[in-house]
DRENBALUM-56533 format. One record per residue: residue in three letters; x, y, z of N, C-alpha, C in turn. Coordinates in steps of 0.1 Angstrom, whole numbers, padded with zeros to 4 digits, always signed. Each point is the difference from the previous one (the first is absolute). Layout:
BEGIN
ALAXYZXYZXYZ ...
REM end
This chain:
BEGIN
UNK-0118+0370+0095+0003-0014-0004-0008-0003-0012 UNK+0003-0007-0006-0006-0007-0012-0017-0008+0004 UNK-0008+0005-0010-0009-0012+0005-0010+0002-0013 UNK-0010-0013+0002-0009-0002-0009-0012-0001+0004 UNK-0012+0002-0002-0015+0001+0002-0004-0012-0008 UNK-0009-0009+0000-0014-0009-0004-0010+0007+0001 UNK-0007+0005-0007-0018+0006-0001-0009-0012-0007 UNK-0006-0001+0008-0018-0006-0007+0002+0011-0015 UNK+0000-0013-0012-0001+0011-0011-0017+0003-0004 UNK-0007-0001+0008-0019+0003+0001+0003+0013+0008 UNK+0003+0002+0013-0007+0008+0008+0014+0006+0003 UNK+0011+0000-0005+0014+0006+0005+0001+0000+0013 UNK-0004-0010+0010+0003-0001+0012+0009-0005+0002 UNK+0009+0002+0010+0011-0004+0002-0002-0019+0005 UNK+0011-0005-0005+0001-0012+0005+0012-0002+0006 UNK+0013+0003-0004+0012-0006+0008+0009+0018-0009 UNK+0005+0002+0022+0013+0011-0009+0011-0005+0006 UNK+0013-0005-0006+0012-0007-0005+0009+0011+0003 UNK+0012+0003+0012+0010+0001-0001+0013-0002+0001 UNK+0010+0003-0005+0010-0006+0001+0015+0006-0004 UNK+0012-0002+0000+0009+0004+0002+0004+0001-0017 UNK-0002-0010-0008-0002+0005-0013-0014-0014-0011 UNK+0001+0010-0007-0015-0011-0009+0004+0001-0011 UNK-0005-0013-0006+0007-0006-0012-0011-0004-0012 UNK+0001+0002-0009-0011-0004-0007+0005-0007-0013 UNK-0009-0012-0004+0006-0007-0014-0013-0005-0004 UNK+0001-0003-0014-0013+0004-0008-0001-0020-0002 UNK-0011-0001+0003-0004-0011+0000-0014-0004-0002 UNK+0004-0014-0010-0008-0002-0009-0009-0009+0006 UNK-0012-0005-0002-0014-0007+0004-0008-0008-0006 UNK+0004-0008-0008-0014-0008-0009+0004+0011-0014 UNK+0011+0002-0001+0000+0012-0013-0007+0015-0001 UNK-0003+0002+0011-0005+0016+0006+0014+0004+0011 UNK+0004+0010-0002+0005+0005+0015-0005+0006+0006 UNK+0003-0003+0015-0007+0006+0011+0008+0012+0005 UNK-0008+0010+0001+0006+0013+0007+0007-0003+0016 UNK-0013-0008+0003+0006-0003+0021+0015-0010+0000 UNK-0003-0012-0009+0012-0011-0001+0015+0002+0003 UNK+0007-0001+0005+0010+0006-0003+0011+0009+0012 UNK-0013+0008+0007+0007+0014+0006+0001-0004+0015 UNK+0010-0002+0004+0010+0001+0013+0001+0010+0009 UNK+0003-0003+0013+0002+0013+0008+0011-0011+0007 UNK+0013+0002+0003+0009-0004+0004+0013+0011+0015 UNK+0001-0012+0008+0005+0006+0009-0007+0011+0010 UNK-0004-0006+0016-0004+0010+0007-0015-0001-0004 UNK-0008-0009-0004-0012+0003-0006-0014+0003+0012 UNK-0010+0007-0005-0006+0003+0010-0013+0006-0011 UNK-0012-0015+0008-0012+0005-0008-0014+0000+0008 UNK-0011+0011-0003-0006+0000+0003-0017-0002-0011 UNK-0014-0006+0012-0009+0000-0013-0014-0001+0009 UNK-0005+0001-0002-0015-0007+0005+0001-0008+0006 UNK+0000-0001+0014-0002-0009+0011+0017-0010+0002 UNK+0008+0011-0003+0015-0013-0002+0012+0011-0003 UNK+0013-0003+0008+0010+0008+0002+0012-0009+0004 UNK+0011+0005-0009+0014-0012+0003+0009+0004-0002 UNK+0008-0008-0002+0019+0000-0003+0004-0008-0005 UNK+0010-0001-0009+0008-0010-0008+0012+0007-0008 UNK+0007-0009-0002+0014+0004-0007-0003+0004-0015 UNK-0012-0008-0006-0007+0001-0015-0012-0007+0000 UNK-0003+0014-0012-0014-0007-0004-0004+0001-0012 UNK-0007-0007-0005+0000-0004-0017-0015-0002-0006 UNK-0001+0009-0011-0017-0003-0001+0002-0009-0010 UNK-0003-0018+0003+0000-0004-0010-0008-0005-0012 UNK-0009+0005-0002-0013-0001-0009-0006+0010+0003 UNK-0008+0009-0015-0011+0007+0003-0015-0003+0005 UNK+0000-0016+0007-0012-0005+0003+0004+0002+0018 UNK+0011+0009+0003-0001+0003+0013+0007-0012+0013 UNK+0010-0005-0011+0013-0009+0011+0010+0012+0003 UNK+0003-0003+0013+0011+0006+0006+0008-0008+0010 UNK+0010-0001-0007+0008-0009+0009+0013+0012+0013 UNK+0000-0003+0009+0008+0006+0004+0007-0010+0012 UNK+0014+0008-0001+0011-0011+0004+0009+0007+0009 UNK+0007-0008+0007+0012+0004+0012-0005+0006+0007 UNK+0001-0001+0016-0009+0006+0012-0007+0005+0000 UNK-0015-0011-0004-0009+0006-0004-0008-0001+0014 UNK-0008+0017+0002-0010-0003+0011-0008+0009-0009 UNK-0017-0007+0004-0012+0005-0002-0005+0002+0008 UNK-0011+0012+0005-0007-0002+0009-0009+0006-0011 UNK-0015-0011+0006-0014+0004-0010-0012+0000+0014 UNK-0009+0013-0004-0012-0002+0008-0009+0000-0006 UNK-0012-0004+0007-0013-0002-0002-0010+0002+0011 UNK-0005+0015-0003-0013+0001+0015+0012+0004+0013 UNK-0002-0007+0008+0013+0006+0011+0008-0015+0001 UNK-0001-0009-0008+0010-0016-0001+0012+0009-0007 UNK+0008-0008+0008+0016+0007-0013+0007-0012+0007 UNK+0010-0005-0011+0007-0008-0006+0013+0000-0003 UNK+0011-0007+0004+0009+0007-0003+0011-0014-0005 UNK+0009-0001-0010+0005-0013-0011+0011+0004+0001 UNK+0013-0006+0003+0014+0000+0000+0003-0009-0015 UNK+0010+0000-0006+0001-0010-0007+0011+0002-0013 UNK+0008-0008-0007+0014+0005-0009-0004+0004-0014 UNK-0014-0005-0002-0009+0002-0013-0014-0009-0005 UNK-0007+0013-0004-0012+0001+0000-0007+0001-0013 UNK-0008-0006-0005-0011+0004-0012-0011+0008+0009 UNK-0003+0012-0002-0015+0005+0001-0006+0002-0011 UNK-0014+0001+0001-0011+0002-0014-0005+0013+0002 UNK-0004+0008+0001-0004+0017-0006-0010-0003-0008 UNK-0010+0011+0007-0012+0002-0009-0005+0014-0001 UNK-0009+0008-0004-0003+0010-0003-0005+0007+0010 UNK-0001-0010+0016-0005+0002+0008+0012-0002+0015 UNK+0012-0001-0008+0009-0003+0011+0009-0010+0002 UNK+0010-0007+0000+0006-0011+0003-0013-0009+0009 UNK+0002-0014-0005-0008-0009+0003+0009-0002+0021 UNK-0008-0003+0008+0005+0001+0015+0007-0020+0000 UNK-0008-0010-0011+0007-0010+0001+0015+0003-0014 UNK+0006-0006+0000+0012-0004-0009+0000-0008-0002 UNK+0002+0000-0015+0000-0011-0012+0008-0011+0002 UNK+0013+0007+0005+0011-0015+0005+0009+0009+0009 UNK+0000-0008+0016+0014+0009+0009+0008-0014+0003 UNK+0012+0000+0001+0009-0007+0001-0003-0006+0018 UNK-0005+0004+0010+0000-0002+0007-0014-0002+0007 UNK-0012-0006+0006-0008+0000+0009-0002-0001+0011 
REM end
């Protein structure tokens, strides 16, 4: 299957590995810099894993290289922390990503 990796560009540790049935990428512009992350898709069947957090959705979209990821259509997350785990149903989601893992709150869920 098609997929993509996120690394901490400090310590090449892995942050988010992205797969999916096909991935798309389009070059996209930032304040007049392009960002390498911007842009790149994992569509259909999606399935990702990262540091304390593991899901599903129909797509997912990195939309800024400051670590938005929006993902959309039956989206489930499950995130832990220590032995707490967490688990978010929902039709679309902003998460934030950091060098240390997807953040366990989300930026904006359509549902609470």
């Amino acid at each position: 299957k098609p997929r993509f990796e996120i690394r901490n560009t400090d310590t090449t540790e892995l942050v988010l590995k992205v797969y999916g049935e096909k991935v798309e990428m389009q070059n996209t512009v930032e304040g007049g810099k392009s960002s390498p992350l911007a842009g790149v898709a994992a569509v259909g069947k999606v399935r990702f894993s990262g540091p304390g957090v593991e899901g599903t959705c129909d797509q997912l979209t990195i939309l800024s290289g400051t670590g938005e990821v929006m993902l959309k259509g039956n989206v489930h997350v499950k995130t832990r922390r220590g032995k707490t785990v967490n688990e978010m149903t929902t039709e679309k989601m902003i998460y934030q990503i950091s060098g240390s893992g997807m953040a366990t709150t989300p930026v904006s869920v359509s549902n609470r």
